[in-house]
C-alpha positions in Angstrom: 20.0 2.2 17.9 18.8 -0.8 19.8 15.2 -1.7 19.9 13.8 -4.4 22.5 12.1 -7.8 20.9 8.5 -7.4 20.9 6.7 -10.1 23.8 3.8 -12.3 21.4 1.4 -14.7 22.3 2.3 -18.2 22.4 2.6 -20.1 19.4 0.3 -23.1 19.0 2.5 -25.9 19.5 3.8 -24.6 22.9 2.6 -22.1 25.7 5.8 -20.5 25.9 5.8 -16.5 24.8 7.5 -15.8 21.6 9.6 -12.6 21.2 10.0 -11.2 17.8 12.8 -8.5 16.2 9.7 -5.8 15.5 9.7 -2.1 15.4 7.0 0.7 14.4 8.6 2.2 11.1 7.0 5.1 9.2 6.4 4.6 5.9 5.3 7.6 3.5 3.2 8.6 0.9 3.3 11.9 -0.8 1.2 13.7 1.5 0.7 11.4 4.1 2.5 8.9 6.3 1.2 5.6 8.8 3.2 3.9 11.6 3.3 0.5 10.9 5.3 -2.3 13.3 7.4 -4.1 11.2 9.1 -7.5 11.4 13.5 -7.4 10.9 12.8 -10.5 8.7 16.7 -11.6 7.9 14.9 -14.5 6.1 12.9 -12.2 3.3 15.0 -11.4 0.4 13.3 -8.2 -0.2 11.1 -6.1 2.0 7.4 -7.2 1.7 4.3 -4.5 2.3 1.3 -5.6 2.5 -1.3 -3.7 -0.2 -3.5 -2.0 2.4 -0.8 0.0 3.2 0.6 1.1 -0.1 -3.8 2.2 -0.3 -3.9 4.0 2.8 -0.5 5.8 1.4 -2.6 6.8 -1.7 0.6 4.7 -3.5 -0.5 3.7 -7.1 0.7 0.1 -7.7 -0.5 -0.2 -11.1 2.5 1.3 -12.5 4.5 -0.7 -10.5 6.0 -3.8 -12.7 3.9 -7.4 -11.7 5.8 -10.0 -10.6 5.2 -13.6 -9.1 7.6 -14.0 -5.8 7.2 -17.4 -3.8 6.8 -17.6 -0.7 8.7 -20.1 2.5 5.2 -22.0 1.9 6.6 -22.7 -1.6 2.9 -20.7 -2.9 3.1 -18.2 -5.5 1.8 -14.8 -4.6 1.6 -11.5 -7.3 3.6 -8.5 -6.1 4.6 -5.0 -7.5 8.0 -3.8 -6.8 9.0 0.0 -6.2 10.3 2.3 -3.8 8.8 3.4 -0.3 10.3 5.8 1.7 10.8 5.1 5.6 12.0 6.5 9.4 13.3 4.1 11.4 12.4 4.8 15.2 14.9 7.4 16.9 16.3 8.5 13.9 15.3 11.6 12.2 16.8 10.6 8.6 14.0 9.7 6.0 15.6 7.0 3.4 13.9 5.0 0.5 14.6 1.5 0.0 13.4 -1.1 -2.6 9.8 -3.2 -1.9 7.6 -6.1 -2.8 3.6 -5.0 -2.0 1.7 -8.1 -2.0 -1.5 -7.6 -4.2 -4.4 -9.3 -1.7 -4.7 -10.0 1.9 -1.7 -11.1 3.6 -1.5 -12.2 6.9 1.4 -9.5 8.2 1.8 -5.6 7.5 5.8 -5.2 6.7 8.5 -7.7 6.8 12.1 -5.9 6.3 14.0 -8.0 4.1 17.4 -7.8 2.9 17.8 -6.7 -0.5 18.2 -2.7 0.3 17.3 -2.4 3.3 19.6 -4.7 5.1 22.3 -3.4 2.2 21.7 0.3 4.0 21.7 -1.1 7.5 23.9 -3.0 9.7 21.6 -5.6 11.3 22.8 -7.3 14.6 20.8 -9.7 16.7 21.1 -10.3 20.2 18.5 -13.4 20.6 20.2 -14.0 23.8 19.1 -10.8 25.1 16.4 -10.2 23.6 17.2 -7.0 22.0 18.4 -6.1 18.4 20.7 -3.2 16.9 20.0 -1.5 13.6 22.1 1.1 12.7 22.0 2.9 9.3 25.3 2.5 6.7 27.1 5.4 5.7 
């Protein structure tokens, strides 16, 4: 399916608009769920949730193995890894794919990395046209 780049406000060092790859996934909980928009990040090894959500998903962390991940920064942050279960927009297919929550604030909600979810997606972007295509593998 092909999703439309999502218009931002300019970045600081220019006043042109920025466009990013973003989409409203649905991520679940056991008996709840939350739309979240969610950055195609082809740069993050691994899809990265922010805490909050993994809370509001009643999602307990703490039995989740710790683990220090560094960011493009180069600074260290602590994150648990599991499993999270997801809908992509227009599809009706729930699938689970591998995750990083960051334990603190961070300053996003969901970057989709590539490790497993990239793996169970064909990715394609169309920068030039402002649109991107993600369809799931077979």
């Amino acid at each position: 399916m092909k999703y439309d780049y999502t218009r931002e406000s300019p970045l600081s060092y220019t006043s042109k608009i920025t466009r990013k790859p973003r989409i409203e996934v649905e991520f679940f909980g056991k008996e709840k769920s939350v739309k979240v928009f969610s950055i195609v990040d082809s740069g993050a090894d691994i899809t990265l949730i922010n805490e909050e959500i993994a809370q509001f998903l009643d999602i307990d962390l703490k039995g989740l193995p710790l683990f220090k991940t560094l960011g493009i920064t180069g600074n260290s942050s602590d994150v648990r890894i599991g499993k999270i279960k997801i809908k992509l927009p227009g599809y009706s297919k729930v699938s689970e794919i591998k995750a990083q929550f960051l334990i603190g604030k961070g300053n996003f909600d969901v970057l989709l990395g590539q490790d497993d979810f990239f793996d169970k997606h064909r990715i394609k972007f169309e920068r030039d046209h402002f649109v991107f295509e993600i369809t799931p593998v077979k």
